[in-house]
N, C-alpha and C positions, 0 to 999 in steps of 0.2 A: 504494500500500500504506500501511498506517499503522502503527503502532507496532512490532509485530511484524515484518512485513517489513522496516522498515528496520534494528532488530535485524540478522535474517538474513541479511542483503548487507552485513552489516559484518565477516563471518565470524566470526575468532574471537577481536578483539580488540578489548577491553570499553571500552578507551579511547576509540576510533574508536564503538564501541555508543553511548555518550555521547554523543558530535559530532553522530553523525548525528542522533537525535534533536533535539539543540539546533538541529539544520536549520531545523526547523518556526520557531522562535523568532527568525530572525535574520532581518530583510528589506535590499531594498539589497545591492548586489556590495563594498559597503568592510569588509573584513572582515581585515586584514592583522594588527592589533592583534594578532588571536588566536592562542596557539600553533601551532603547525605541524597536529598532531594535530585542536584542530577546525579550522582550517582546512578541515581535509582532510573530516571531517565534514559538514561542512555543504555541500564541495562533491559527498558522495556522495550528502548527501539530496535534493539537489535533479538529480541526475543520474537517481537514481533514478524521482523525479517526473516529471521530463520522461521518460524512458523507458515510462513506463506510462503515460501520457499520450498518447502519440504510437505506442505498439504498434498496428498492425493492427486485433487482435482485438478487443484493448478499447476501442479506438475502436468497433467494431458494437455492442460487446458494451453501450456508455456511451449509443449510439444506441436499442437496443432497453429498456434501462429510461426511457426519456425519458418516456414516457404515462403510467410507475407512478408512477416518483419526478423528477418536473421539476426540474430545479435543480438536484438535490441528489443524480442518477445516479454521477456522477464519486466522492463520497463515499461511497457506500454499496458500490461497487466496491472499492474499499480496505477496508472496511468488511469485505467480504466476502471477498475476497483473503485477510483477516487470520484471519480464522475456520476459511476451507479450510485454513492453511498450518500453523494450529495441530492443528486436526482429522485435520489427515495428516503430523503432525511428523516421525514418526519415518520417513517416506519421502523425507525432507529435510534430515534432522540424525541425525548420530548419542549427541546427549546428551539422555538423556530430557528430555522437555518442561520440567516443574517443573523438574529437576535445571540445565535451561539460565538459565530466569526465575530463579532462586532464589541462582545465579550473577551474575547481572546485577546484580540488585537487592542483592547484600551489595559488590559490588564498590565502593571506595573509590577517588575521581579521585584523579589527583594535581595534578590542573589545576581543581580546586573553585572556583577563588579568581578564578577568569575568567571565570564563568559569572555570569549575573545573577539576582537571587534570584525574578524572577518563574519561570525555569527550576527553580530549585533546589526550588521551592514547589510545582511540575510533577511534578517526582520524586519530590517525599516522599510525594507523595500515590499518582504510581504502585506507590512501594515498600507503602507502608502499608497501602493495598485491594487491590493484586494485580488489580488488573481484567486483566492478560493470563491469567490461569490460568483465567478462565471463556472465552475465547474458544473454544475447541475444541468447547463446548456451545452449542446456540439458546439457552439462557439467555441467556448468554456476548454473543451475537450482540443478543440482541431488546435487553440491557444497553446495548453499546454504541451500538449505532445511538439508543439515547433521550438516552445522556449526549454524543454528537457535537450532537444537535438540539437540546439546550439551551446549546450553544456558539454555534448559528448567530442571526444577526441577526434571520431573518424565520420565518415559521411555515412547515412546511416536513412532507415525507409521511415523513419521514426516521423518526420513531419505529415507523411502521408496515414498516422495510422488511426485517426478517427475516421477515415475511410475502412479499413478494414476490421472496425468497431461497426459498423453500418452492415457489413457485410454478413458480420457473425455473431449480433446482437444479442440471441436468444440464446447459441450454446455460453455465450462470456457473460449475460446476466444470470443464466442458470447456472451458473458456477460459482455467482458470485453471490447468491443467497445459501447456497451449500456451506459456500467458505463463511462466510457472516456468521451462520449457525452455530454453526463448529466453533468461531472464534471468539464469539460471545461467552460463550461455555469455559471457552479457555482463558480471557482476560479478564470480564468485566461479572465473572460467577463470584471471585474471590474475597 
């Protein structure tokens, strides 16, 4: 999952919302320096990761995009995951969509000062464009997938792949309430 999802499995504490994003940003298992909180963070983000990495379905599912999008199937799944989970928010959450992002985004750390400003530079920009508020739309979607592929190194089928989200709708939405099931059970039972 990507931004959104990890969001989501942080439930409903904004602190830990932080962390886990700053998952993405920390490589390497030394991570002790850091408060308790991302600690914690960063060990959901990557629980997370591995989780959906290693599901079943999204294994097929990471299988059968392989011929669309080479390389870059694994991404675009997340990609896509993130789009469904917005698009069907409110069968997921009960704070309205904006009213949750909108929450996130005013929320103030108290642990600012531990974060490193290439994160910090991460966020302001999140805050600033709102790129999660178009997920829920193919805009939203054909958006991300262009600004993911001008992250990656090599050229890649990744800006075309809300086209082949169109394409394969109903096997990658019915995967992705499989996965939701399972993953609810697994994050947000505890």
């Amino acid at each position: 999952m990507n931004f959104l999802g990890h969001l989501y499995f942080s439930g409903t504490d904004k602190e830990l919302m932080l962390a886990n994003l700053f998952g993405d940003f920390v490589r390497g298992s030394k991570h002790g320096h850091f408060p308790e909180v991302i600690q914690k963070g960063i060990k959901l983000h990557r629980s997370i990761d591995f989780y959906i990495d290693n599901h079943p379905l999204v294994k097929e599912l990471k299988y059968d995009l392989m011929s669309e999008l080479p390389k870059v199937g694994p991404v675009g799944v997340d990609l896509f995951f993130d789009h469904l989970l917005a698009r069907n928010w409110a069968d997921f959450h009960p704070t309205e969509y904006t009213s949750f992002l909108n929450d996130f985004y005013t929320h103030e750390s108290d642990f600012i000062d531990h974060y490193p400003l290439t994160f910090l530079d991460f966020m302001n920009k999140l805050r600033e464009h709102q790129w999660m508020n178009h997920y829920p739309t193919k805009y939203g979607l054909m958006k991300s997938c262009e600004g993911v592929a001008k992250r990656i190194s090599f050229e890649t089928k990744l800006p075309i792949a809300h086209l082949v989200f169109d394409e394969m709708e109903t096997q990658i939405e019915e995967v992705f309430h499989r996965f939701m099931s399972d993953a609810k059970r697994e994050f947000l039972s505890q």
